[in-house]
LUMZAMI-428264 format. One record per atom (N, C-alpha, C): residue in one letter; x, y, z. Coordinates in steps of 0.05 Angstrom, whole numbers, padded with zeros to 5 digits, always signed. Each point is the difference from the previous one (the first is absolute). Last residue first. Example, Ala and Ser with C-alpha at 12.3 -4.5 7.8 and 13.67 -1.06 7.14 Angstrom:
s+00257-00045+00142;s+00016+00024+00001;s-00015+00022+00014;a+00006-00115-00001;a-00018+00024+00000;a+00018+00024+00000;
//
This chain:
x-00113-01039-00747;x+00019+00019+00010;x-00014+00025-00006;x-00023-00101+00016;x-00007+00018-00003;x+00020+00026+00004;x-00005-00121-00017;x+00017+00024+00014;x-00014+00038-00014;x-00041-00119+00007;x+00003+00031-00009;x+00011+00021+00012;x+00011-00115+00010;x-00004+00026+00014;x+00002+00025-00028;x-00024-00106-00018;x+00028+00021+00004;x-00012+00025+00007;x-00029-00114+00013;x-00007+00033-00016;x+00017+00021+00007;x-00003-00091+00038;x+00020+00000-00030;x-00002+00031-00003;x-00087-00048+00055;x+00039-00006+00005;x+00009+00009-00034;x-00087+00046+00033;x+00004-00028-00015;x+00025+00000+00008;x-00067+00054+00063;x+00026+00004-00017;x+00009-00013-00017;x-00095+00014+00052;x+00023-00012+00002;x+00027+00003-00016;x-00110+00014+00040;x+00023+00014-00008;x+00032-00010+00006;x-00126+00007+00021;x+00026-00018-00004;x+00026+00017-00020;x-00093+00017+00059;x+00013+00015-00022;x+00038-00009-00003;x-00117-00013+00039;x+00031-00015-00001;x+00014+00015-00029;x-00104+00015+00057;x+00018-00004-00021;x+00021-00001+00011;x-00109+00011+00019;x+00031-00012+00017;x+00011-00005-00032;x-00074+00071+00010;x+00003-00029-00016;x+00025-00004+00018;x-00043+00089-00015;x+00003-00009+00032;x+00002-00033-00003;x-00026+00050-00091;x+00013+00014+00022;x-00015-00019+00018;x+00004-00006-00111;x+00000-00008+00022;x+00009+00019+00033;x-00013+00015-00120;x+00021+00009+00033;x-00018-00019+00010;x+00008+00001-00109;x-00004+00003+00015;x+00004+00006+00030;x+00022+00028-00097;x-00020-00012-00002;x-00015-00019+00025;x+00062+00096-00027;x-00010-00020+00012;x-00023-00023+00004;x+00070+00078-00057;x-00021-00011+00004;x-00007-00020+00011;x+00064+00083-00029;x+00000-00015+00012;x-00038-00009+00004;x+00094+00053-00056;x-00021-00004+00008;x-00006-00020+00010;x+00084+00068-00016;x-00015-00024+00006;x-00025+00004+00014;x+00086+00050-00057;x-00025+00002+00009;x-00003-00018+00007;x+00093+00060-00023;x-00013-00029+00014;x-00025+00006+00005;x+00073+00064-00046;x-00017-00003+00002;x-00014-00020+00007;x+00086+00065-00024;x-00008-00035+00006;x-00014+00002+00017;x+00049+00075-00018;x-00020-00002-00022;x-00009-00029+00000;x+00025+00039+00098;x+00023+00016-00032;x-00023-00006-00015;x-00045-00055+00052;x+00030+00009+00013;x+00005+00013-00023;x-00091-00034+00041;x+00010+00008-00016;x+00028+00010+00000;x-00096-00066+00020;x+00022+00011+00014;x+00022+00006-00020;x-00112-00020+00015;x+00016+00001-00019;x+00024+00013+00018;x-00089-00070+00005;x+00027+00016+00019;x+00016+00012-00022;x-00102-00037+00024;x+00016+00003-00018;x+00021+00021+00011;x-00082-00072+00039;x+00012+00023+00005;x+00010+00000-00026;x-00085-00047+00052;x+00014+00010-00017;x+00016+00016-00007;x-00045-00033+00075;x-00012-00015-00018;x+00022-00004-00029;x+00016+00030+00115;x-00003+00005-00022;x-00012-00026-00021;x-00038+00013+00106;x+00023-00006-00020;x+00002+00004-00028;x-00064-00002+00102;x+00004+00021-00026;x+00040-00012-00009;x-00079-00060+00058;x+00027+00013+00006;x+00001+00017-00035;x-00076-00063+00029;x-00001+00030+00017;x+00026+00011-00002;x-00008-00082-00050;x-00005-00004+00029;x+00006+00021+00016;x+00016+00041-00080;x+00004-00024-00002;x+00003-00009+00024;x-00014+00081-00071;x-00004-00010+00030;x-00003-00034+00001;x+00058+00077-00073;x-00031-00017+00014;x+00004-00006+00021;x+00043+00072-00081;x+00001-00020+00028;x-00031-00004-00001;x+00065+00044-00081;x-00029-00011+00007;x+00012-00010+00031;x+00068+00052-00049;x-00021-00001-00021;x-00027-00003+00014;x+00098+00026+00041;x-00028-00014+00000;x-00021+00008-00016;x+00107+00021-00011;x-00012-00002-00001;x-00035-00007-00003;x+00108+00041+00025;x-00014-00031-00012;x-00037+00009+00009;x+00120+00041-00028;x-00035+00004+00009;x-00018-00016-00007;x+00105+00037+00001;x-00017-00023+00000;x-00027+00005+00011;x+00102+00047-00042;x-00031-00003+00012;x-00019-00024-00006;x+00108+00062-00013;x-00018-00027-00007;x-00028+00012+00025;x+00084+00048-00021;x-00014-00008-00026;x-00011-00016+00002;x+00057+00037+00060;x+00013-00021-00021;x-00013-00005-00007;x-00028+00078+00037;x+00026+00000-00007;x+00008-00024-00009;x-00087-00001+00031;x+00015+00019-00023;x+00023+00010-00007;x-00074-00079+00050;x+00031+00016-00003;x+00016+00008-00018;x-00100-00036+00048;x+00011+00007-00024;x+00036+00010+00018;x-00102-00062+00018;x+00024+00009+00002;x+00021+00006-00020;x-00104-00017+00022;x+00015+00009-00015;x+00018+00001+00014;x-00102-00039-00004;x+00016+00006+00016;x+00031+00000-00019;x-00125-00017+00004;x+00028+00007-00014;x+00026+00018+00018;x-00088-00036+00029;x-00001-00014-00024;x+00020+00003-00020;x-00018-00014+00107;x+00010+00015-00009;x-00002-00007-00029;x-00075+00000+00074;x+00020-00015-00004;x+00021+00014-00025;x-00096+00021+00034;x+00028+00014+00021;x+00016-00014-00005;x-00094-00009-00028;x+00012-00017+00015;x+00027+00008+00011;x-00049+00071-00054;x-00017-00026+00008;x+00000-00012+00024;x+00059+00067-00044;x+00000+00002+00020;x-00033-00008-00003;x+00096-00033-00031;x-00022+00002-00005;x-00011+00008+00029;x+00101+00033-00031;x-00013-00024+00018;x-00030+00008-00003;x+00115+00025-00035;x-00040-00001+00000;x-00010-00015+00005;x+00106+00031+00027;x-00015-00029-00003;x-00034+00023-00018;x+00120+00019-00001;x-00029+00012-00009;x-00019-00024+00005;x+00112+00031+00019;x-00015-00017+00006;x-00038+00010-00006;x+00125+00013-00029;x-00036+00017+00009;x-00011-00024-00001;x+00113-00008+00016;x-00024+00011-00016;x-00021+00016+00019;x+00077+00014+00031;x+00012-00025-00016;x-00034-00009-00020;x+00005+00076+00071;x+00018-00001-00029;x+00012-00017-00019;x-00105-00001+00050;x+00028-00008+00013;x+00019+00018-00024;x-00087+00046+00037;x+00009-00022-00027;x+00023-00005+00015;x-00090+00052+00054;x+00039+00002-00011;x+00015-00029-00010;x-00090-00003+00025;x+00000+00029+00001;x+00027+00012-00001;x-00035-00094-00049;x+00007+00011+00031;x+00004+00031-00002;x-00084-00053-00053;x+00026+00008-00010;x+00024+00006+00032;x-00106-00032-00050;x+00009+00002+00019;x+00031-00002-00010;x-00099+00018-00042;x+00028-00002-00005;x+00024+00013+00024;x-00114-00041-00025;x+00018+00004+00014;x+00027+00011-00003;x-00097-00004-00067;x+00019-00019+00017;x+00023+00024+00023;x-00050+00033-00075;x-00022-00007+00003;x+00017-00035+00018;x+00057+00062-00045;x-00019-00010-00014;x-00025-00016+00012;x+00057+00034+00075;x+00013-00005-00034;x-00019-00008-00015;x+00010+00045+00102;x-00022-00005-00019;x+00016-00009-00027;x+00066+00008+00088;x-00023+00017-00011;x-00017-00019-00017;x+00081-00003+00090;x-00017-00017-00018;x-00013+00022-00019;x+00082-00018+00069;x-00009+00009-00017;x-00025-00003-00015;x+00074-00043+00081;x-00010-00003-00026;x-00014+00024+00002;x+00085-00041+00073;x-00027+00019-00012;x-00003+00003-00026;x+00033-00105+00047;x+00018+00040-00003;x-00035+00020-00010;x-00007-00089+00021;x+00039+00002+00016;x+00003+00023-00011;x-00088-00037-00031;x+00001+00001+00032;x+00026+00012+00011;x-00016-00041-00081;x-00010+00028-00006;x-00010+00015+00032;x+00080-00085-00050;x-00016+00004+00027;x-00019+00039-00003;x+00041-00048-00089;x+00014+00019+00023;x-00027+00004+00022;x-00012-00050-00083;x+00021-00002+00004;x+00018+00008+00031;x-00109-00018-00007;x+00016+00021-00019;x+00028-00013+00009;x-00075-00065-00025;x+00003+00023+00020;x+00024+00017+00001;x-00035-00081-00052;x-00015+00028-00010;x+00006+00021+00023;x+00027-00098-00009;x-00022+00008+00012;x-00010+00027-00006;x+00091-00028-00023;x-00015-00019-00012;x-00034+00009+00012;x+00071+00053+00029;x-00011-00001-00030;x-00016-00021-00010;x+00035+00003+00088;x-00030+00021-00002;x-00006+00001-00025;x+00065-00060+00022;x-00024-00022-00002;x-00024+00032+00001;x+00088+00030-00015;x+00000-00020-00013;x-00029-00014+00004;x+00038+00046+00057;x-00004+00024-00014;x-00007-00020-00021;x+00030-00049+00079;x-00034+00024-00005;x-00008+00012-00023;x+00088-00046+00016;x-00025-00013-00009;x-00021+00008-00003;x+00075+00067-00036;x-00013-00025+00027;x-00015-00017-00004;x+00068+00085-00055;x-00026-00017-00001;x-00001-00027+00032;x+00049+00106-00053;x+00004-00027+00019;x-00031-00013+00003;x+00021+00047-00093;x-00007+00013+00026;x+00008-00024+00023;x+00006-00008-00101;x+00011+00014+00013;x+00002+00026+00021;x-00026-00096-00039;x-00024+00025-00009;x+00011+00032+00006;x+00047-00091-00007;x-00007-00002-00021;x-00023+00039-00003;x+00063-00021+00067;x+00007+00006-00020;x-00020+00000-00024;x-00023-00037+00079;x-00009+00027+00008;x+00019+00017-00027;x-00011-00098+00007;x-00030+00010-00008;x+00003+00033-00002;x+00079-00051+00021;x-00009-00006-00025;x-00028+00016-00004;x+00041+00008+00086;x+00013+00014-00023;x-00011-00007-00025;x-00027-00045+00091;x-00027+00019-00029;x+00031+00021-00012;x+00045-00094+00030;x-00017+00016+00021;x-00018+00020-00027;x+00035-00104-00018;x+00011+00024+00010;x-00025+00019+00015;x+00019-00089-00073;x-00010+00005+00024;x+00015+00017+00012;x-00016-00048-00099;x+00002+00018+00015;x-00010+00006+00022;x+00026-00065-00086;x-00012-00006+00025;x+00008+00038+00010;x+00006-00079-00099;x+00006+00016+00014;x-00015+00009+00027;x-00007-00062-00087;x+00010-00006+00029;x+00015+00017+00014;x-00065+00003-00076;x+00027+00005-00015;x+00025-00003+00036;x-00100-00013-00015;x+00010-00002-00025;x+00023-00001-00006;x-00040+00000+00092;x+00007-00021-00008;x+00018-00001-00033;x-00010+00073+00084;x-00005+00003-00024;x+00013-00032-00011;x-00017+00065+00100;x+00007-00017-00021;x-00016-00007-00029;x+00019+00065+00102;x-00015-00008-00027;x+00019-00017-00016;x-00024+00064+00097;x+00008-00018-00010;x-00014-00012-00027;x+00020+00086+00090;x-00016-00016-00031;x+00019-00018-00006;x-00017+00038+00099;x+00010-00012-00016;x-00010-00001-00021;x-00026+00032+00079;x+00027-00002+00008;x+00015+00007-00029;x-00090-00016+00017;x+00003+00034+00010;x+00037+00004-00003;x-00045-00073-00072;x-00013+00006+00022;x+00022+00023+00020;x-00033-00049-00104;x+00012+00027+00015;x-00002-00004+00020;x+00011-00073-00076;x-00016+00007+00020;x+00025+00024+00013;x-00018-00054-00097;x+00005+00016+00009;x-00013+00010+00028;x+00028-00069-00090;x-00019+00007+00015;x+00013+00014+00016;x-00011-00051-00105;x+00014+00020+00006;x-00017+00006+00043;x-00026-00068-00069;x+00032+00005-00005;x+00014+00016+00021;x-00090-00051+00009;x+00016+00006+00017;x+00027+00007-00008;x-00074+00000-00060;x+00015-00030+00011;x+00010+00003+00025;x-00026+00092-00037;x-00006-00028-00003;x+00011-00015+00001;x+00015+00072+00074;x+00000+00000-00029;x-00013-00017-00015;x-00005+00041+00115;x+00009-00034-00025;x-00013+00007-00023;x+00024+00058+00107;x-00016+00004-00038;x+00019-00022-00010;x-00029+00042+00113;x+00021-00019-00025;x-00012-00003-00029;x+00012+00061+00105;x-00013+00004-00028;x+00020-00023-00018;x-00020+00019+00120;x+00014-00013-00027;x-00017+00010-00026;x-00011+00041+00088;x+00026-00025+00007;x+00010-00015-00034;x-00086+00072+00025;x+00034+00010+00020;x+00019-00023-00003;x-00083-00037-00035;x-00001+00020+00008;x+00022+00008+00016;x-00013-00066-00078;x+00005-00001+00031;x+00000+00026+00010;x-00019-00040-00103;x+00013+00020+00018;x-00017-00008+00034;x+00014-00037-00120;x+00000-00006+00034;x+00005+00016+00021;x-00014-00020-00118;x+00005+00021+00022;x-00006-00017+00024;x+00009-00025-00109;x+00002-00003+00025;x+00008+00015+00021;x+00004+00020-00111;x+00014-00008+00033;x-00024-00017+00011;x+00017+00024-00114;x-00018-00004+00025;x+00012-00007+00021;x+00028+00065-00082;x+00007-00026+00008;x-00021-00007+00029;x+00032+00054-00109;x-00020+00001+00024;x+00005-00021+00013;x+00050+00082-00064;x+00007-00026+00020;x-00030-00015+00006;x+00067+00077-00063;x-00019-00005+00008;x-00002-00027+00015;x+00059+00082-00057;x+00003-00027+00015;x-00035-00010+00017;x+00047+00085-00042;x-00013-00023-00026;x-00005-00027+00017;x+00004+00080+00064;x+00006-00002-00026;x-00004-00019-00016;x-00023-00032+00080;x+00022+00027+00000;x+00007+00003-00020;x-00095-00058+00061;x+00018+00016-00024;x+00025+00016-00002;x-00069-00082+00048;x+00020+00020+00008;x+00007+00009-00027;x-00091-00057+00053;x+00016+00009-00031;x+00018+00025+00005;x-00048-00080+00063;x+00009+00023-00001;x+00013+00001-00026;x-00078-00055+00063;x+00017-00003-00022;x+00015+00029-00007;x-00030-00062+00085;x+00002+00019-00008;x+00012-00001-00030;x-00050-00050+00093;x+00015-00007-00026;x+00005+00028-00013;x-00004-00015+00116;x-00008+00009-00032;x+00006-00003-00021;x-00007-00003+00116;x+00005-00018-00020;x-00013+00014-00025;x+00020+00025+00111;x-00014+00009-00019;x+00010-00019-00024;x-00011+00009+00113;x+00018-00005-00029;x-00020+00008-00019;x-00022+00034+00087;x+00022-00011+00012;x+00017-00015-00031;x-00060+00091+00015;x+00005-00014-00013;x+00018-00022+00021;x-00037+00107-00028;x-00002-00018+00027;x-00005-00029-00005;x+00013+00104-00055;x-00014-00032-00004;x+00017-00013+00020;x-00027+00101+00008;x+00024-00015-00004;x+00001-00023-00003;x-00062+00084+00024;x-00008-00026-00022;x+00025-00017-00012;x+00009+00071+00071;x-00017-00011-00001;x-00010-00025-00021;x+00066+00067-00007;x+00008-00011+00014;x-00021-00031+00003;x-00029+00084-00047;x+00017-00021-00015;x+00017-00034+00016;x-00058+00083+00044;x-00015-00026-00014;x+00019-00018-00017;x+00048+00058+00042;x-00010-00017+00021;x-00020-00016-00017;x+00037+00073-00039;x+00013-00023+00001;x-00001-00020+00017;x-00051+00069-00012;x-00005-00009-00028;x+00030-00022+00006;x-00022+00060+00072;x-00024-00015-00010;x+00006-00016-00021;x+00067+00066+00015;x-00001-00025+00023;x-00025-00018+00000;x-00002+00076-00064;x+00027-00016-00006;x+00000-00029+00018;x-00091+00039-00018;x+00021+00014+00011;x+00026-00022-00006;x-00107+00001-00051;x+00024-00014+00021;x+00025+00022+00009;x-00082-00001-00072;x-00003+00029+00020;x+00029-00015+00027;x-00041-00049-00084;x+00028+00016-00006;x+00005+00026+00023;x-00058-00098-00034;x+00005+00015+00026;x+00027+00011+00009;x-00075-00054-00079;x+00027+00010+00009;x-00006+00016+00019;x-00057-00070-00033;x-00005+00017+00018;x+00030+00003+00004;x+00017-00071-00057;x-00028+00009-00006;x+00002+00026+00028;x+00064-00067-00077;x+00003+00022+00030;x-00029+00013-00010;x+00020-00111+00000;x-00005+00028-00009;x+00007+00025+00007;x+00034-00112+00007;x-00010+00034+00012;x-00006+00016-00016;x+00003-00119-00009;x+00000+00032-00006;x-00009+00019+00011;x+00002-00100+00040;x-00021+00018-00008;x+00023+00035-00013;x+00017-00126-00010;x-00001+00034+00014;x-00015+00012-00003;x+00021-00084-00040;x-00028+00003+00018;x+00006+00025+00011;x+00072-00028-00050;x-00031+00014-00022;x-00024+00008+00024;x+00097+00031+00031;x+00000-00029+00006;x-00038+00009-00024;x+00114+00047+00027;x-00030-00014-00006;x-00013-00014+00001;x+00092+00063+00026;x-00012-00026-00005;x-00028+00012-00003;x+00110+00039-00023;x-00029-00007+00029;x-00010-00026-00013;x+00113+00048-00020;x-00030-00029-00004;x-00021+00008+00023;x+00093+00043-00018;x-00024+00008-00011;x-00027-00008+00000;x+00096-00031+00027;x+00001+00029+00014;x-00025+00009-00004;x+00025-00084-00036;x+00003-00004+00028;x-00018+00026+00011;x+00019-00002-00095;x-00029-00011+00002;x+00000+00002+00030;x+00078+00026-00031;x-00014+00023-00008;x-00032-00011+00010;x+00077-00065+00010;x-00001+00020+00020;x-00021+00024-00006;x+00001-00073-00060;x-00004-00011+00024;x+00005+00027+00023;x+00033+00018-00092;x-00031-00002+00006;x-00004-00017+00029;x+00084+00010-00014;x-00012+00036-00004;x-00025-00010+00004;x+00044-00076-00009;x-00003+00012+00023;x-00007+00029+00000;x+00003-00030-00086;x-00014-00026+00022;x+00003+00014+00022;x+00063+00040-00059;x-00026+00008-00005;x-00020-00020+00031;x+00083-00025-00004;x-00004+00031+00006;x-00029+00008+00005;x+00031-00084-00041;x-00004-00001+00029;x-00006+00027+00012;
//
């Protein structure tokens, strides 16, 4: 059951979308002459604008000898709900601003509580926001609420805050094509971990820029988590229902 929900929460925090009829971005006419406040306004700018979103997804998780692949179901409600169904409907899971919630038919267990589960698992405090910007490719940390940094990286962006927190470091790069973020880092060096995810491919999709493809690798001490991710399709602005119910009997997961 451990494992199982590790993956359901690692896929929750990581998942974009796709879709075949998309159109792939290129990065073509870079435009590296931007100013800090310029370069985050265009970023601002191309923020996928959405009322739902729907996606099959197949995700391959690795940790050490262990390996996984499992297809979701995605549903997202813009600012209000993120829900993910396993196959058959074993396993399901809806976030919304208040609340996560999850169940697990295999082995009749249930969890509902507040983002301690999501924000332990990454160990930074986590939200709903902070949570549906990952899923969307936008940065973790509002790039608007405090002062940034920016220089030239390999022919890209590397935006940074102009004084680090002491609890970690924060590192986004951002294509400077389309201005969206293609890799983004959070590290913490004193307990040894880091997470950094990142956009392989985006597309455009009914004019809205969204990720295509990502890979996450997150690292603690000498334990090592990768996941990949592939989308085989999205839907956006579709009326959806994001049902959710609790089975009678199932036994509460106590998290300590």
């Amino acid at each position: 059951m451990k494992h199982l929900l590790r993956l359901v929460i690692v896929t929750v925090l990581m998942v974009t979308v796709g879709c075949k009829s998309a159109k792939t971005l290129t990065a073509t006419d870079a435009n590296l002459e931007l100013n800090t406040k310029q370069l985050i306004k265009e970023n601002s700018r191309q923020a996928a604008n959405f009322k739902t979103l729907s996606a099959k997804v197949k995700a391959e998780y690795s940790e050490g000898d262990n390996s996984k692949s499992v297809s979701i179901n995605l549903r997202l409600e813009k600012d209000k709900s993120i829900w993910l169904n396993g196959p058959f409907s074993a396993a399901r899971l809806l976030i919304t601003p208040d609340k996560v919630r999850f169940y697990n038919k295999l082995d009749n267990t249930f969890f509902e509580g507040d983002y301690k589960l999501l924000s332990d698992f990454l160990g930074t405090t986590l939200d709903f926001n902070k949570v549906q910007n990952l899923l969307l490719g936008e940065a973790l940390f509002n790039l608007k609420e405090a002062k940034y940094q920016s220089s030239v990286y390999e022919n890209a962006y590397l935006v940074q805050p102009e004084v680090q927190k002491s609890l970690f470091e924060l590192f986004y790069i951002i294509n400077p094509t389309y201005f969206k973020i293609v890799s983004q880092q959070l590290s913490q060096p004193k307990d040894q971990r880091i997470l950094q995810i990142d956009y392989l491919k985006y597309q455009e999709v009914n004019s809205q820029i969204i990720p295509e493809q990502i890979k996450i690798n997150a690292v603690e001490a000498r334990s090592e988590t990768i996941i990949e991710l592939e989308f085989k399709s999205v839907s956006l602005n579709d009326k959806l229902n994001f049902p959710f119910k609790i089975p009678s009997g199932f036994e509460a997961i106590e998290l300590k």
